[in-house]
C-alpha positions as CSV (number, residue, x, y, z in Angstrom):
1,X,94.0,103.2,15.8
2,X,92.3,103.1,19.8
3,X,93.7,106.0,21.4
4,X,95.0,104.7,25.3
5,X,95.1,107.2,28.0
6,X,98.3,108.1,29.8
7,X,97.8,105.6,32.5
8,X,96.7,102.9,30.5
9,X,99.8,103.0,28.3
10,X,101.6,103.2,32.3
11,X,100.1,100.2,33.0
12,X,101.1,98.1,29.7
13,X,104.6,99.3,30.0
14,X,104.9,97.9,33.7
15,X,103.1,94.4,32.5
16,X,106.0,95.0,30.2
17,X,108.8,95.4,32.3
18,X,107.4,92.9,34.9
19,X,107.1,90.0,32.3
20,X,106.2,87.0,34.4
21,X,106.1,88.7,37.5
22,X,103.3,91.2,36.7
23,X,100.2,91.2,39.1
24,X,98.4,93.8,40.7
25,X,100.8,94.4,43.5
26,X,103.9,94.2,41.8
27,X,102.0,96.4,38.8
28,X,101.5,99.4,41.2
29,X,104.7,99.1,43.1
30,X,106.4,99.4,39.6
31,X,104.6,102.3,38.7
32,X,105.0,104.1,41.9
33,X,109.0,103.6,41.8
34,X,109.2,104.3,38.3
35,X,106.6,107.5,37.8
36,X,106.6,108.3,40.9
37,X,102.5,107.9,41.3
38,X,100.9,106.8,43.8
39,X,98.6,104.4,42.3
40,X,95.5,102.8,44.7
41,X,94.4,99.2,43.7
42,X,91.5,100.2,42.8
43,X,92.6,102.0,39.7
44,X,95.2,99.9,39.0
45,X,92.2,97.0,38.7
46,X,90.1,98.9,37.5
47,X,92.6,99.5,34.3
48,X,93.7,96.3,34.0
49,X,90.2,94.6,33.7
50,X,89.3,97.8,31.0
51,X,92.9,96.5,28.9
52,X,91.5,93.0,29.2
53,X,88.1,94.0,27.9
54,X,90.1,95.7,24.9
55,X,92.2,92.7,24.3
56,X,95.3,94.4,25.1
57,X,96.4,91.9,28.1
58,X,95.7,88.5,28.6
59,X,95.6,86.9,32.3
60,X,96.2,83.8,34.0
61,X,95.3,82.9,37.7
62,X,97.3,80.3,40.0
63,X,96.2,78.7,42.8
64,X,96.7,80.5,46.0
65,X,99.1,79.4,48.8
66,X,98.7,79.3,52.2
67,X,100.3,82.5,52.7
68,X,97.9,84.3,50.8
69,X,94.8,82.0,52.6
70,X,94.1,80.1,49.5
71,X,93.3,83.4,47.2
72,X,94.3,82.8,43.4
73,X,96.5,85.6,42.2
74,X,95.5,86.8,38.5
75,X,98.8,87.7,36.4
76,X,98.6,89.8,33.8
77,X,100.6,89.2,29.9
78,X,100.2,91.8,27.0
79,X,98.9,90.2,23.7
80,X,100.0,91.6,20.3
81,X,97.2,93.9,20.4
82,X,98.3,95.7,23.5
83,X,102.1,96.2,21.8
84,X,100.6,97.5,18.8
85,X,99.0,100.1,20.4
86,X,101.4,101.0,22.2
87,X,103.7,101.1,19.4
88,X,101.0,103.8,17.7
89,X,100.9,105.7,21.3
90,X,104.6,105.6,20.6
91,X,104.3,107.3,17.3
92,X,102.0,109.7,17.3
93,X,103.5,111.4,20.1
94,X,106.3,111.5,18.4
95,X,104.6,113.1,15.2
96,X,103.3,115.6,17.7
97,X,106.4,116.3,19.6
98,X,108.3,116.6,16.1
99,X,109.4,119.9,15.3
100,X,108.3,121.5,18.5
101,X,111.1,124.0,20.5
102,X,109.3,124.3,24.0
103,X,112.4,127.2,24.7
104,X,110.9,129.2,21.7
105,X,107.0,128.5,22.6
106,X,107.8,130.8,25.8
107,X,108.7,133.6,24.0
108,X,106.1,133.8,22.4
C-alpha cells in the first residue's frame, strides 16, 4: 500500500467530485469551499503533477479558446490506481480510528 498525504487524498476526492469538470481552477475552488483551505495554484499543481507521476490521475488537455488566448487547459481523471488508494487511505484510518473514545483520552 503507498501511503497519500492529507492533501493528496484532498485533491483525488475533488478530481472525484468534479468528474469532467476537474482542472486546476475548478480543483482549488472545490477544495477551498469544501475544507475550507485556501489552496495557491502552485500547490494545487504541484500535487496534481506528483499523483500523475504516481499513476493515480490521468490528464487530458483541450485546445484553448479565445477567451483563455489560445492556452490548452489540462483536465484531470482518477485511474483505478488513485481509487484504490484512496480506498486503503479510507481503511486504515478507520482501523486507527476504531475503538478510540477521544471524551475518555482527556481524562486521562
Amino acid at each position: 500500500m503507498t501511503y497519500l498525504g492529507e492533501f493528496e487524498q484532498v485533491v483525488l476526492l475533488a478530481v472525484v467530485r468534479l468528474a469532467q469538470d476537474a482542472y486546476g481552477t475548478t480543483i482549488r475552488r472545490e477544495i477551498e469551499t469544501r475544507a475550507g483551505r485556501a489552496v495557491s495554484i502552485g500547490a494545487a499543481y504541484a500535487t496534481l503533477d506528483r499523483l500523475v507521476d504516481k499513476g493515480y490521475l490521468k490528464t487530458r488537455e483541450t485546445g484553448g479558446g479565445a477567451e483563455r488566448g489560445g492556452a490548452a487547459r489540462r483536465y484531470f481523471t482518477i485511474t483505478p490506481a488513485g481509487i484504490k488508494a484512496l480506498e486503503d487511505a479510507r481503511a486504515m484510518q478507520a482501523r486507527m480510528w476504531d475503538g478510540i473514545e477521544l471524551r475518555a483520552a482527556r481524562k486521562s
